[in-house]
N, C-alpha and C positions, 0 to 999 in steps of 0.2 A: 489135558489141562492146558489150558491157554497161558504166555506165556505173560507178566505182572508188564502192567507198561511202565515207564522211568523218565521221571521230569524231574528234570536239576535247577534248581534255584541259586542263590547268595546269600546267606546270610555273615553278619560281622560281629564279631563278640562283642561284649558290652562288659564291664567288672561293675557295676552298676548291683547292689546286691541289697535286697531288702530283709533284716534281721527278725522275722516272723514267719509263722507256720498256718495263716490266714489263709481259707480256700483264696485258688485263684481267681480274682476278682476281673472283668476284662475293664481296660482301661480306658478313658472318654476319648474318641473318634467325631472331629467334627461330621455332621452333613445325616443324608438318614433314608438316603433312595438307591435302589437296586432293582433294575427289571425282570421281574417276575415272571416267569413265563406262560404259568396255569392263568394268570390276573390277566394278561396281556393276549392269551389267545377269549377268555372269557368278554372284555371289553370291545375286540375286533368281531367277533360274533355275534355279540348285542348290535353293533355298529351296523352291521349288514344287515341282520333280519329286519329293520324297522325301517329301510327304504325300500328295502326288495318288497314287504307287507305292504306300504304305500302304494308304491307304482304298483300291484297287484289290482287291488281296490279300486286305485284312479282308473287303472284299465277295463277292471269290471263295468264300473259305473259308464265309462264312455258308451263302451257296447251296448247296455243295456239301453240309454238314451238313444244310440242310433239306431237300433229297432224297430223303437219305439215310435221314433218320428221319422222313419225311411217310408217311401211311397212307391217303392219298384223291389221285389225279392233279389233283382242283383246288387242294387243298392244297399239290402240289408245282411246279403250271403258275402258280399265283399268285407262290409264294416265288421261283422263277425269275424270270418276267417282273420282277419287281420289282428282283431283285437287278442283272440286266443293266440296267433302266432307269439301275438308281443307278453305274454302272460306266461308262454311255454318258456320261449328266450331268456324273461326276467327268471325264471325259476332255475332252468337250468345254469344260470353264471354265477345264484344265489349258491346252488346246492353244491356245486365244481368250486368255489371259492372255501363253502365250509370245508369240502372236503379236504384241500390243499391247507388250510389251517390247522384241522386235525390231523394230516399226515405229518406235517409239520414238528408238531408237538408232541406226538407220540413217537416218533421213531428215535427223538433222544435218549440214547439207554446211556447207563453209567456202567463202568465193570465193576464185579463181585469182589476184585482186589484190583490194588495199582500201587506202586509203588512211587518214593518221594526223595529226592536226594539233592538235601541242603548242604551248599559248599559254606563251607566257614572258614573262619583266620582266627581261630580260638585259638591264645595263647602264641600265634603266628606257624602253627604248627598243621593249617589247612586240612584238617578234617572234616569229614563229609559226616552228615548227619544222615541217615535211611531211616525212612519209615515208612513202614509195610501196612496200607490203610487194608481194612477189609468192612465191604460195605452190609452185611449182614449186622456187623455190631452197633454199630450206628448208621443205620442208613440216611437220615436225614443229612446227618452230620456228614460223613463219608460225602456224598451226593456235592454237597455246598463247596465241600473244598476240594474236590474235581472242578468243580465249576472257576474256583480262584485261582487254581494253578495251572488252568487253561486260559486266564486274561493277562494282565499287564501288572497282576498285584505285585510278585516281588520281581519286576524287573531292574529294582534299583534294589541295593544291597539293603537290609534291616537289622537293629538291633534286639538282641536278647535283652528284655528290658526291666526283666526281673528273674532275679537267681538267689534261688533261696538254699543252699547247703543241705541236703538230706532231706529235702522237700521236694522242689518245683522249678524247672525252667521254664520262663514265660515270654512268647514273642507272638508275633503276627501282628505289627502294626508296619503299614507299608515306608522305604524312604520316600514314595511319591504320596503327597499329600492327596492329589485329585482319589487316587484310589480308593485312600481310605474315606472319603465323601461316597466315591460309589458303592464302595462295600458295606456298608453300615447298615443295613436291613437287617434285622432280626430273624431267626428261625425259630420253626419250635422245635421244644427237645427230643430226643427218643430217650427209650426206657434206658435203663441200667443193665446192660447183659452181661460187661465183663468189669469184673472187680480193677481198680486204678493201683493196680501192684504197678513194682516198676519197671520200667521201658514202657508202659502206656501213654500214650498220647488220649488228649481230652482237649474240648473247648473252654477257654475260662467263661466266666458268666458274672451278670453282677441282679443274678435273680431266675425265676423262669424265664424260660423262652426268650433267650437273650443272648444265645449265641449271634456271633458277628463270623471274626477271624481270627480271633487271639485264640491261640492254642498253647498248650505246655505240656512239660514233660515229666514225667513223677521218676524223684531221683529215687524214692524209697516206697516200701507198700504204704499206700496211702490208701486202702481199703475205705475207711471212714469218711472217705467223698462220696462214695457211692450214696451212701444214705443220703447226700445231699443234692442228687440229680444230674451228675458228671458222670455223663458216658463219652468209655472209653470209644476211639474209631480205630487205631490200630496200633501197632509199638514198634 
């Protein structure tokens, strides 16, 4: 068994308390761009195939004209071999560039669990929050918040910004605002595997596929989110 990896954060209480039992709605985040990496390796690879194609073609056609209107076989075994040379060259830095794209892109694994340990000042009594993701339950979801707790999201301390009593703790909006601008890309959901009893951790949402980074905490079996498309990532 490989051992859970452990990233510690900051988070800082909030007494901030909303008197309802309304699924977790995630809260408005200016901004609305986040670099995708299937988008971004698909756009560098359209990039390349359609000059690499080009100068293909321009080189064909050169060859085939100097052939054409050559007057001496050395004159036309020259203009060939060279044309093909520049034809093999282009193709090969074409195909050595996808490949390094693709390697690229694919050797990003995520682990099957990892572990999350928020330091807080709840009540001034600095208790650490853990939570033990596992990415089988939600893999998307799982995936995405690997991906935020490996950037600069909570390097400044955040508030719990909704605490609902026998309901829901609700946070994941960053104290640096640039963050929350870069985080604000939408995911889509994964299915419902595990029931939102409590110690579950979930994405709030304010519809389909509308996870960001607000996450919360079900203080009680909150089972009846499930039907409403809240999977859990871990508890």
């Amino acid at each position: 068994m490989v051992k859970d990896q452990v990233h510690t954060h900051t988070t800082k209480a909030d007494r901030r308390s909303v008197a309802t039992d309304r699924p977790p709605i995630r809260q408005s985040t200016p901004g609305n761009q986040l670099p995708y990496r299937p988008l971004i390796a698909i756009v560098l690879v359209a990039i390349l195939i359609k000059p690499a194609a080009t100068a293909t073609s321009a080189t064909a056609t050169t060859t085939t004209a100097t052939t054409t209107t050559a007057t001496t076989t050395s004159a036309t075994t020259t203009s060939t071999t060279t044309a093909t040379t520049t034809i093999m060259t282009t193709t090969a830095t074409t195909a050595f560039l996808l490949f390094t794209i693709i390697l690229k892109y694919s050797i990003h694994c995520y682990p099957s669990t990892y572990c999350i340990r928020f330091d807080t000042n709840i009540e001034d009594q600095n208790k650490p929050i853990i939570i033990n993701v596992t990415q089988s339950w939600s893999p998307l979801g799982a995936n995405h918040l690997y991906d935020i707790i490996h950037s600069s999201f909570y390097s400044v301390p955040a508030a719990f910004f909704r605490v609902v009593p026998k309901f829901v703790v609700q946070f994941g909006i960053s104290g640096d605002p640039t963050q929350n601008v870069l985080w604000n890309k939408t995911i889509l959901d994964d299915p419902v595997k595990i029931s939102n009893l409590m110690g579950t951790v979930s994405y709030a949402t304010d519809g389909p596929n509308t996870r960001t980074t607000q996450l919360f905490i079900n203080y009680d079996n909150n089972s009846r989110l499930d039907a409403l498309g809240f999977s859990p990532l871990g508890n």
